[in-house]
Biotite code that builds the C-alpha atoms (Angstrom):
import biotite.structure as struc

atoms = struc.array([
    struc.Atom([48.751, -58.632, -45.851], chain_id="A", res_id=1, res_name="UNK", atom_name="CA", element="C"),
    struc.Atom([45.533, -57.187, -45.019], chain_id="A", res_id=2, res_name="UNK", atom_name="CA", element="C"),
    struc.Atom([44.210, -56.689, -48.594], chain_id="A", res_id=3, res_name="UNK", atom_name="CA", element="C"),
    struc.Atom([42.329, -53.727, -50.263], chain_id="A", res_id=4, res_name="UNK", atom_name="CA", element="C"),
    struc.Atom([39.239, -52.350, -48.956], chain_id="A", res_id=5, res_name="UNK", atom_name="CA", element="C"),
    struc.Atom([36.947, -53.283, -51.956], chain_id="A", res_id=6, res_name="UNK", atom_name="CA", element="C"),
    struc.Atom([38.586, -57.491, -50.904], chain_id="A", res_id=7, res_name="UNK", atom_name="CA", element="C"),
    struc.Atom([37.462, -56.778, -47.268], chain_id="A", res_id=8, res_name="UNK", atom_name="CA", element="C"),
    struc.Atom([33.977, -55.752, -48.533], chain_id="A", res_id=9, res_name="UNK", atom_name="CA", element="C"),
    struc.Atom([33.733, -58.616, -50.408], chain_id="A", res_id=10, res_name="UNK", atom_name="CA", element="C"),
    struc.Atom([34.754, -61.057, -47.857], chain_id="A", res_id=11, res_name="UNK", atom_name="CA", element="C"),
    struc.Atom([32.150, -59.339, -45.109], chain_id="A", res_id=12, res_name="UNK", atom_name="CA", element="C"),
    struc.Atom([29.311, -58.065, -47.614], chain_id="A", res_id=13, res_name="UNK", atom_name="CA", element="C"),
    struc.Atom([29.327, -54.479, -45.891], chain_id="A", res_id=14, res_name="UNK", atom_name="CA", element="C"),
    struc.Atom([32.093, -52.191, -45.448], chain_id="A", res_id=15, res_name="UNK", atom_name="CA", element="C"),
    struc.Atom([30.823, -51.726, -41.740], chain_id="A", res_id=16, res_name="UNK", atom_name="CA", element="C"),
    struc.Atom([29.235, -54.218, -40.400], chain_id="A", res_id=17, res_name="UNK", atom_name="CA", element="C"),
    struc.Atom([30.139, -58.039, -40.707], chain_id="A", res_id=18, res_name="UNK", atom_name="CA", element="C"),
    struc.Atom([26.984, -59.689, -42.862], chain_id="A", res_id=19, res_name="UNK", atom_name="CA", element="C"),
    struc.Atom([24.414, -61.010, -40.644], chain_id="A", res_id=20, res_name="UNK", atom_name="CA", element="C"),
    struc.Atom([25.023, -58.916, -37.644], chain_id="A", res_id=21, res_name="UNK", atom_name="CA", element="C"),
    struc.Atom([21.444, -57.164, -37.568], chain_id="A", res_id=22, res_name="UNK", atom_name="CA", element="C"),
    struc.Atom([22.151, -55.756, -34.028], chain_id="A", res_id=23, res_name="UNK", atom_name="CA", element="C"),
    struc.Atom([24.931, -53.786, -34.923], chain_id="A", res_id=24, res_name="UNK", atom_name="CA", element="C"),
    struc.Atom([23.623, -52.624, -38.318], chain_id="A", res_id=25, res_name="UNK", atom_name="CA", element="C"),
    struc.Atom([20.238, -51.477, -36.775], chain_id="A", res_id=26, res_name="UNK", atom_name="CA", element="C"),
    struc.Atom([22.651, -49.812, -34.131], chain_id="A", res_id=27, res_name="UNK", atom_name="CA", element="C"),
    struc.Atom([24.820, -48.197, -36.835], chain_id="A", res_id=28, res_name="UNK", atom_name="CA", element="C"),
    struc.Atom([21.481, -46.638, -38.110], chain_id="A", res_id=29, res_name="UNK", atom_name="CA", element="C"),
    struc.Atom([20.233, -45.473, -35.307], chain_id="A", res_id=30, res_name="UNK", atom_name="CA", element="C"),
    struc.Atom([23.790, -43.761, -34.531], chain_id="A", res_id=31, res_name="UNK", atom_name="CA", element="C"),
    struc.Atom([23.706, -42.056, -38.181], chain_id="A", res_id=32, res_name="UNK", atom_name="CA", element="C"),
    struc.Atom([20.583, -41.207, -37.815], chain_id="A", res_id=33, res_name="UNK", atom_name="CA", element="C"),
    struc.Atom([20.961, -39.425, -34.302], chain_id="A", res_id=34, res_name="UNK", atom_name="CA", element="C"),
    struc.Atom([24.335, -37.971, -35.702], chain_id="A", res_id=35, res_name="UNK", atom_name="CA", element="C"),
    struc.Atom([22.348, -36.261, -38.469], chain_id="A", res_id=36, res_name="UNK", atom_name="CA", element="C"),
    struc.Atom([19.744, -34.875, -36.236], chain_id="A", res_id=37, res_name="UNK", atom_name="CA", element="C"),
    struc.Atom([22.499, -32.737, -34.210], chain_id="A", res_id=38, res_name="UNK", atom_name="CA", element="C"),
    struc.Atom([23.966, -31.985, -37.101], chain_id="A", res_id=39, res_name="UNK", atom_name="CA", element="C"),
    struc.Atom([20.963, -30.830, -38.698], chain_id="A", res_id=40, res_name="UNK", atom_name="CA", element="C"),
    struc.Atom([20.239, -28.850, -34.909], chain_id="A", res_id=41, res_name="UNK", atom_name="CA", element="C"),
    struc.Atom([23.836, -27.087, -34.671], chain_id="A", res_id=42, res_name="UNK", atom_name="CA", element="C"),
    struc.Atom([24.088, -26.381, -37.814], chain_id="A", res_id=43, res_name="UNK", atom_name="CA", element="C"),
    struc.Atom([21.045, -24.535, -37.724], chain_id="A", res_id=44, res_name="UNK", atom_name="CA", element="C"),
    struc.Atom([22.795, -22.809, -34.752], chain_id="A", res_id=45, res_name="UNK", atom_name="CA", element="C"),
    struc.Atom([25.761, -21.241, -37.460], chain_id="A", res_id=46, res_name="UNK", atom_name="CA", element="C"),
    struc.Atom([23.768, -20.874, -40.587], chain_id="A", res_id=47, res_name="UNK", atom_name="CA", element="C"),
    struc.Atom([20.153, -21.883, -41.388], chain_id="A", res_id=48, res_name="UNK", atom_name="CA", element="C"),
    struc.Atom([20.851, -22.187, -45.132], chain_id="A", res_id=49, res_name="UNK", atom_name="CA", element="C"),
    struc.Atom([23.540, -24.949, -43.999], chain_id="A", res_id=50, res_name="UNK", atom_name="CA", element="C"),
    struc.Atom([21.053, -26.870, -41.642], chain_id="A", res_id=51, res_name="UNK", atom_name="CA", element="C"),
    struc.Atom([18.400, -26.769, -45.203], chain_id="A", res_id=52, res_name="UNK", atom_name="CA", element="C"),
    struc.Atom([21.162, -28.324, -47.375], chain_id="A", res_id=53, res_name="UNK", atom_name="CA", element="C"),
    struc.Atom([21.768, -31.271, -44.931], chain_id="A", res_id=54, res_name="UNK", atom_name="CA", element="C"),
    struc.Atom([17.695, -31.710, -44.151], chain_id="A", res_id=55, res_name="UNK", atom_name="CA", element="C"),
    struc.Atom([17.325, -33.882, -47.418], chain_id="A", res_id=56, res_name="UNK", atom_name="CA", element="C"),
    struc.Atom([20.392, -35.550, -46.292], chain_id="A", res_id=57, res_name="UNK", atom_name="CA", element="C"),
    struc.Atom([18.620, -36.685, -42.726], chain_id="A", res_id=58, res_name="UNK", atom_name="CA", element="C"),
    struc.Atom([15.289, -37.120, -44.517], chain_id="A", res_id=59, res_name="UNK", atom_name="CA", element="C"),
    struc.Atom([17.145, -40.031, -47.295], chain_id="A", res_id=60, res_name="UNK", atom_name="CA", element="C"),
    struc.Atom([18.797, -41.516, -44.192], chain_id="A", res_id=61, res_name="UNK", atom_name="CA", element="C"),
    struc.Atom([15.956, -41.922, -42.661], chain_id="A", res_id=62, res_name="UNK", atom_name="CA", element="C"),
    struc.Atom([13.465, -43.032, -45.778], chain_id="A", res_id=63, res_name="UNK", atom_name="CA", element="C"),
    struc.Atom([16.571, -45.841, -46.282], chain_id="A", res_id=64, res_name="UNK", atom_name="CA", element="C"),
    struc.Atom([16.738, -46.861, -42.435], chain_id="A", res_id=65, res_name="UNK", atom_name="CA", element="C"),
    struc.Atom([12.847, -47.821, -43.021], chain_id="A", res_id=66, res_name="UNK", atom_name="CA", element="C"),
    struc.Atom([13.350, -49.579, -45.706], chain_id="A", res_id=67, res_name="UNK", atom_name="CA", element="C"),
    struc.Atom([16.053, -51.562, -44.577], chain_id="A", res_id=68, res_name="UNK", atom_name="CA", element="C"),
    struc.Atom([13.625, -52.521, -41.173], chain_id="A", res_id=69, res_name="UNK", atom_name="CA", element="C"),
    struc.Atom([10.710, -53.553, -43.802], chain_id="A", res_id=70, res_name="UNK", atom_name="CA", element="C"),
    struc.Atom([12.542, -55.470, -45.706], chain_id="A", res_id=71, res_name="UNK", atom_name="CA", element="C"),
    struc.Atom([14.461, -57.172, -42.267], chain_id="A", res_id=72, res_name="UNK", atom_name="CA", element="C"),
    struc.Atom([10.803, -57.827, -41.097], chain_id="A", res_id=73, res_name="UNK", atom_name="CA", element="C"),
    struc.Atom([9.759, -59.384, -44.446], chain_id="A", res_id=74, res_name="UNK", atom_name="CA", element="C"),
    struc.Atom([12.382, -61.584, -44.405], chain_id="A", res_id=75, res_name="UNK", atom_name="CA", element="C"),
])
């Protein structure tokens, strides 16, 4: 039996990623963050209040991706 999600994200540390696999987490962020972008662009497309709503959304994204590569480079 497989167990619960909340087990498998204990066993692996991230419900994404397995822990110490950098490549694929900086890859994951990088994906996100280019999936937010067009989201952010076609939604502007349909309705520019939508595309305003999701613009803090992109800009925490991104503030967290930097943080995550200063403290990778710190440590």
């Amino acid at each position: 039996m497989p167990g619960t999600r909340l087990q498998r994200q204990a066993r692996t540390g991230s419900g994404f990623t397995p822990s110490g696999s950098r490549p694929q987490v900086r890859r994951l962020i990088c994906l996100l963050l280019a999936a937010l972008g067009a989201t952010v662009l076609l939604a502007a497309r349909v309705d520019r209040r939508a595309s305003r709503l999701l613009a803090p959304y992109l800009l925490w994204a991104g503030y967290a991706a930097a943080l995550n590569l200063a403290l990778w480079l710190t440590n």
